[in-house]
Residue, then its C-alpha position, 0 to 999 in steps of 0.5 A: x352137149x348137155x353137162x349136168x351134175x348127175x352126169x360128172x359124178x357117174x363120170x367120177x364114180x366110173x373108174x376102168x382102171x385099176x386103184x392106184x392107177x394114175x390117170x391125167x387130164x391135160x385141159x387145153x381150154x378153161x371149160x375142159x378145165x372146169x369140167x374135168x375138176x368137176x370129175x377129180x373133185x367127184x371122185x367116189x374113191x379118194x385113192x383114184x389118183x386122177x389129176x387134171x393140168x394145164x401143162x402136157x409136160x406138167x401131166x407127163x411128168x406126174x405120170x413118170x413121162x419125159x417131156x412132149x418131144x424128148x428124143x426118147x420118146 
Protein backbone atom coordinates (compact mmCIF):
# COMPACT_ATOMS: atom_id res chain seq x y z
CA UNK A 1 0.00 0.00 0.00
CA UNK A 2 1.37 3.36 -1.04
CA UNK A 3 1.02 6.29 1.95
CA UNK A 4 1.37 9.55 0.70
CA UNK A 5 0.71 12.69 2.70
CA UNK A 6 -2.04 14.25 -0.02
CA UNK A 7 -3.81 10.67 0.89
CA UNK A 8 -3.70 11.43 5.03
CA UNK A 9 -5.25 14.98 4.68
CA UNK A 10 -8.22 13.52 2.33
CA UNK A 11 -8.55 11.01 5.10
CA UNK A 12 -8.48 13.57 7.93
CA UNK A 13 -10.47 16.11 5.59
CA UNK A 14 -13.46 13.39 5.18
CA UNK A 15 -15.37 13.00 8.28
CA UNK A 16 -18.93 10.76 7.65
CA UNK A 17 -20.11 11.43 10.63
CA UNK A 18 -21.79 14.11 12.32
CA UNK A 19 -19.47 17.07 14.32
CA UNK A 20 -19.01 15.95 17.97
CA UNK A 21 -19.40 12.55 16.90
CA UNK A 22 -16.41 10.83 18.88
CA UNK A 23 -14.56 8.22 16.84
CA UNK A 24 -11.54 6.08 18.25
CA UNK A 25 -8.78 4.27 16.52
CA UNK A 26 -7.48 1.46 18.60
CA UNK A 27 -3.59 0.91 16.69
CA UNK A 28 -2.42 -2.68 17.24
CA UNK A 29 1.16 -1.99 15.77
CA UNK A 30 3.43 1.21 15.68
CA UNK A 31 2.81 1.81 11.95
CA UNK A 32 -1.27 1.97 12.11
CA UNK A 33 -0.03 3.86 15.00
CA UNK A 34 1.79 6.54 13.21
CA UNK A 35 -0.62 6.58 10.30
CA UNK A 36 -3.48 7.22 12.40
CA UNK A 37 -2.01 10.38 14.20
CA UNK A 38 -1.11 11.45 10.77
CA UNK A 39 -5.12 11.27 10.35
CA UNK A 40 -6.06 13.14 14.13
CA UNK A 41 -3.22 15.71 13.70
CA UNK A 42 -4.73 16.49 9.97
CA UNK A 43 -7.95 17.07 10.93
CA UNK A 44 -9.54 19.68 8.96
CA UNK A 45 -12.21 20.69 11.78
CA UNK A 46 -10.37 20.98 15.41
CA UNK A 47 -13.92 19.91 17.04
CA UNK A 48 -13.90 16.31 15.03
CA UNK A 49 -13.39 14.42 18.28
CA UNK A 50 -11.06 11.76 16.55
CA UNK A 51 -8.38 9.91 19.03
CA UNK A 52 -6.02 7.35 18.28
CA UNK A 53 -4.93 4.71 21.20
CA UNK A 54 -2.96 1.94 22.02
CA UNK A 55 -5.27 0.42 24.56
CA UNK A 56 -9.33 -1.27 23.33
CA UNK A 57 -10.32 -0.28 26.86
CA UNK A 58 -8.25 2.91 26.77
CA UNK A 59 -10.38 3.70 23.44
CA UNK A 60 -13.79 2.27 24.78
CA UNK A 61 -13.55 4.15 27.91
CA UNK A 62 -13.19 7.56 26.18
CA UNK A 63 -16.06 6.38 23.80
CA UNK A 64 -18.35 5.74 27.08
CA UNK A 65 -17.74 1.88 26.79
CA UNK A 66 -17.27 -0.93 29.33
CA UNK A 67 -14.09 -2.53 29.02
CA UNK A 68 -13.36 -5.36 26.11
CA UNK A 69 -15.28 -8.40 28.19
CA UNK A 70 -17.47 -6.74 30.62
CA UNK A 71 -20.28 -9.11 31.52
CA UNK A 72 -22.75 -6.20 30.15
CA UNK A 73 -21.61 -6.23 26.91
Amino acid sequence: MKVTAEGIRAVAANNPFDRGARRACFAATETIFGLARMVELGRVNPKDEFRVFRSMNEARAWLGLPPEGAADE
